[in-house]
C-alpha positions in Angstrom: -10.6 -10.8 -16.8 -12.2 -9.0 -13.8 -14.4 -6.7 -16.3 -10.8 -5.0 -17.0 -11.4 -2.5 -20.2 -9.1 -3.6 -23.1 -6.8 -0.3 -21.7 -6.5 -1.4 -18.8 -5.5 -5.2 -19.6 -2.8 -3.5 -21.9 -1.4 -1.6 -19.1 -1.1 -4.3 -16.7 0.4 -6.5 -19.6 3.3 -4.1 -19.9 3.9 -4.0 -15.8 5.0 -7.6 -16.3 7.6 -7.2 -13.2 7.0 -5.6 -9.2 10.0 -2.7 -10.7 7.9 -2.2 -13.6 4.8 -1.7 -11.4 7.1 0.8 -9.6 7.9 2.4 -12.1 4.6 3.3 -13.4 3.5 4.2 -9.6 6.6 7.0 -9.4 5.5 8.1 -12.9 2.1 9.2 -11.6 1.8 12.1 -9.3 1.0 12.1 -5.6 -2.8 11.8 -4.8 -3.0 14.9 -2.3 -6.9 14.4 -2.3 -7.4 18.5 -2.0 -11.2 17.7 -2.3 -11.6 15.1 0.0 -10.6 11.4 1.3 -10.6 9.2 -1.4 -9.7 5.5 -1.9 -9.4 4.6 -5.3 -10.1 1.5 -7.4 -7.0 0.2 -9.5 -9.5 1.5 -12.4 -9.7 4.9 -10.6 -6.1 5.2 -10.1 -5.2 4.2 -14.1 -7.9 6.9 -15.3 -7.1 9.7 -12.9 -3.1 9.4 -12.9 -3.0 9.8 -9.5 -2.6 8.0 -6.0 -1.8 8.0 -2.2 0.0 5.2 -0.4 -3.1 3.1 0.2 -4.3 3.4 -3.7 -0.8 2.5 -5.1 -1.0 -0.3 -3.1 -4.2 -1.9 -4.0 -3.1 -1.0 -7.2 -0.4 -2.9 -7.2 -1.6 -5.5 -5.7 -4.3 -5.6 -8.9 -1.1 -5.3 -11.0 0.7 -8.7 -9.2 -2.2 -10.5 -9.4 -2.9 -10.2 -13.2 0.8 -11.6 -13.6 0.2 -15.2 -11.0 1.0 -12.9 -7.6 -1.5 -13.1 -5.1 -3.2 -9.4 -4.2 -1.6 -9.1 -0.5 -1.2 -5.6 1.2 0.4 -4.7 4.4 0.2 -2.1 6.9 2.5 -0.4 8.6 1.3 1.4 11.7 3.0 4.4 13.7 2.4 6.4 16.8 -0.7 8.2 17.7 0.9 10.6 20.2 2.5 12.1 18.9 1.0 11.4 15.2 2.6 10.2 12.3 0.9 8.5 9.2 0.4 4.9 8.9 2.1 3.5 5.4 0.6 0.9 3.3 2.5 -1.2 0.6 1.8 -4.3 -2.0 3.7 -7.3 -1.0 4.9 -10.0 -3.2 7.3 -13.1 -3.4 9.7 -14.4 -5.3 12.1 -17.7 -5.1 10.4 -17.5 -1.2 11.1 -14.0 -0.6 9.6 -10.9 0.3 9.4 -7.4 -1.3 7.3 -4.2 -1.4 5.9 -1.9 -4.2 5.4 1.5 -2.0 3.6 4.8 -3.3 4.9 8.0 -1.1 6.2 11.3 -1.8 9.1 11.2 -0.1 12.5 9.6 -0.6 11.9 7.4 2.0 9.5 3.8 2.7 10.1 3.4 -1.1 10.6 -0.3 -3.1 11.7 -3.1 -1.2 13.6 -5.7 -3.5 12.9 -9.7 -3.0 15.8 -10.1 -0.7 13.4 -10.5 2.7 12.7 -14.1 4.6 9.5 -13.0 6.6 7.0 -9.9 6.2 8.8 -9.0 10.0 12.6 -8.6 8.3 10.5 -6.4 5.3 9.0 -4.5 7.6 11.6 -3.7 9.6 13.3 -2.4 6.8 11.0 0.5 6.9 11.8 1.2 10.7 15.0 3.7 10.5 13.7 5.8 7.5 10.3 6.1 9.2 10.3 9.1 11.7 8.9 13.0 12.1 10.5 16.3 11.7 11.7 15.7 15.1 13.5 12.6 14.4 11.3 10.7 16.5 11.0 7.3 15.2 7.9 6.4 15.1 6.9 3.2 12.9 5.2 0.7 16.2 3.4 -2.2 14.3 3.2 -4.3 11.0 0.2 -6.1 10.3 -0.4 -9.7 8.5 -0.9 -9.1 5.1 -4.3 -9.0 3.7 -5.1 -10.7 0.5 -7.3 -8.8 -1.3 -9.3 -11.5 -3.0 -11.2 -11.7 0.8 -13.6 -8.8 -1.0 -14.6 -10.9 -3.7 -15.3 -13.7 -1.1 -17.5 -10.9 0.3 -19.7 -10.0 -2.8 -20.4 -13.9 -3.4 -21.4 -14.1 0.2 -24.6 -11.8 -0.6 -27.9 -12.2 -1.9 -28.1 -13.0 -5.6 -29.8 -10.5 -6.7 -29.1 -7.9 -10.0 -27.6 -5.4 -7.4 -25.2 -7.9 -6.1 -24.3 -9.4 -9.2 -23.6 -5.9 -10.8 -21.5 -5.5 -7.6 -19.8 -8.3 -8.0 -18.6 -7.6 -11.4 -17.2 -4.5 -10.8 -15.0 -5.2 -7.6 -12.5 -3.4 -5.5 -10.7 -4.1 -9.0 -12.9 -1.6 -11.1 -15.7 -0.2 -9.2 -15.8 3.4 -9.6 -16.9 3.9 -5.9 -14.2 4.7 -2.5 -12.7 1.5 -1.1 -12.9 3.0 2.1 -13.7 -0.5 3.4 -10.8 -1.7 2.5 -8.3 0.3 4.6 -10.7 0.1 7.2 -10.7 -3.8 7.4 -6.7 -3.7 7.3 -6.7 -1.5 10.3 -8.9 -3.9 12.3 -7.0 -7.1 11.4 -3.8 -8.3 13.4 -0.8 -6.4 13.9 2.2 -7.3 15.5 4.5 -4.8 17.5 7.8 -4.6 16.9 9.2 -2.8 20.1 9.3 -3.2 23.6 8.7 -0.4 25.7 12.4 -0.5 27.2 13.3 0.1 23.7 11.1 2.5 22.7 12.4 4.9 25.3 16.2 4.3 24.4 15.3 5.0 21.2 17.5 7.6 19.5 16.3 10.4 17.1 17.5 10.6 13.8 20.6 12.8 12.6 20.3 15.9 11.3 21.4 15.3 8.0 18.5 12.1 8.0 15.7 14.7 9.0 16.5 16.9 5.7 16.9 13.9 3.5 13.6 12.7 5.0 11.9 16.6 3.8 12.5 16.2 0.4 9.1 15.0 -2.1 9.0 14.5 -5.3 5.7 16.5 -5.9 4.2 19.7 -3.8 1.0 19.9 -2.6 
């Protein structure tokens, strides 16, 4: 099943629920990427133990799919000025609700449970935990989701020839090569804002005692 190694297909056999996919996402530590960006393949991520946001969450999205979810991803996009990360997270459904599967390193924009009616009311969940050292608050956007299978509609689109079919049997699944496209084509699709400007400048910073909570990380760089 998508050129899986028989490893892998026991792995993703025992993360037979989204908590159990969780769970093995906080058991691996933070992907820093001290030697450079990096984007890796669910394959990557299983044999280097490691992963960012964006990583966990195509991994997880690799980890739905092999159990009847499809592979969707969101993004959630923040302010520029000043800057603050954008957060990426697997999406799934159950009984016609939403949840999240979330890598970070902090205690916050963690695992959503099923209990959301629309990708806005799950995103919006992220909103007060999402904010800098300031306490700005700074999460803007959410985008539609992006089913992953839309790369393997890409490789089929190509020339047949050995290159492409190699290609096209190791996918954003297993290749061993960045998925920098990936992100990229998330960033470009359609977001949706969640505030109005009135609001965004009566916004009000976070406590204190919220801006410590939001420094502790479960692994140091």
């Amino acid at each position: 099943m998508h050129n899986y190694s028989t490893q892998e297909l026991a792995l993703f056999r025992k993360l037979s629920t989204p908590a159990k996919i969780q769970d093995y996402l906080n058991s691996i530590p933070f992907h820093f990427c001290k030697n450079g960006d990096t984007c890796f393949s669910p394959r990557e991520v299983m044999k280097h133990k490691t992963a960012h946001c964006t990583e966990g969450a195509i991994f997880a999205a690799s980890a739905l799919e092999f159990h009847g979810h499809k592979p969707l991803i969101m993004d959630l996009r923040s302010t520029y000025k000043p800057y603050d990360f954008d957060h990426v997270v697997a999406v799934f459904k159950i009984d016609g609700f939403f949840g999240a599967i979330s890598k970070t390193n902090h205690a916050v924009l963690r695992y959503r449970e099923p209990i959301y009616k629309t990708i806005r009311e799950l995103a919006m969940s992220y909103f007060h935990e999402y904010f800098l050292d300031s306490g700005k608050k700074t999460l803007r956007e959410y985008s539609d989701l992006l089913d992953l299978t839309y790369f393997d509609k890409k490789n089929c689109d190509r020339r047949e020839s050995k290159e492409v079919l190699s290609r096209a049997r190791r996918t954003w699944r297993t290749t061993e090569e960045d998925l920098f496209d990936i992100p990229v084509y998330l960033d470009d699709i359609k977001h949706h804002k969640i505030l109005t400007q009135k609001q965004i400048k009566n916004l009000r910073l976070a406590d204190k005692i919220e801006i410590e909570a939001g420094k502790i990380t479960e692994y140091s760089s």
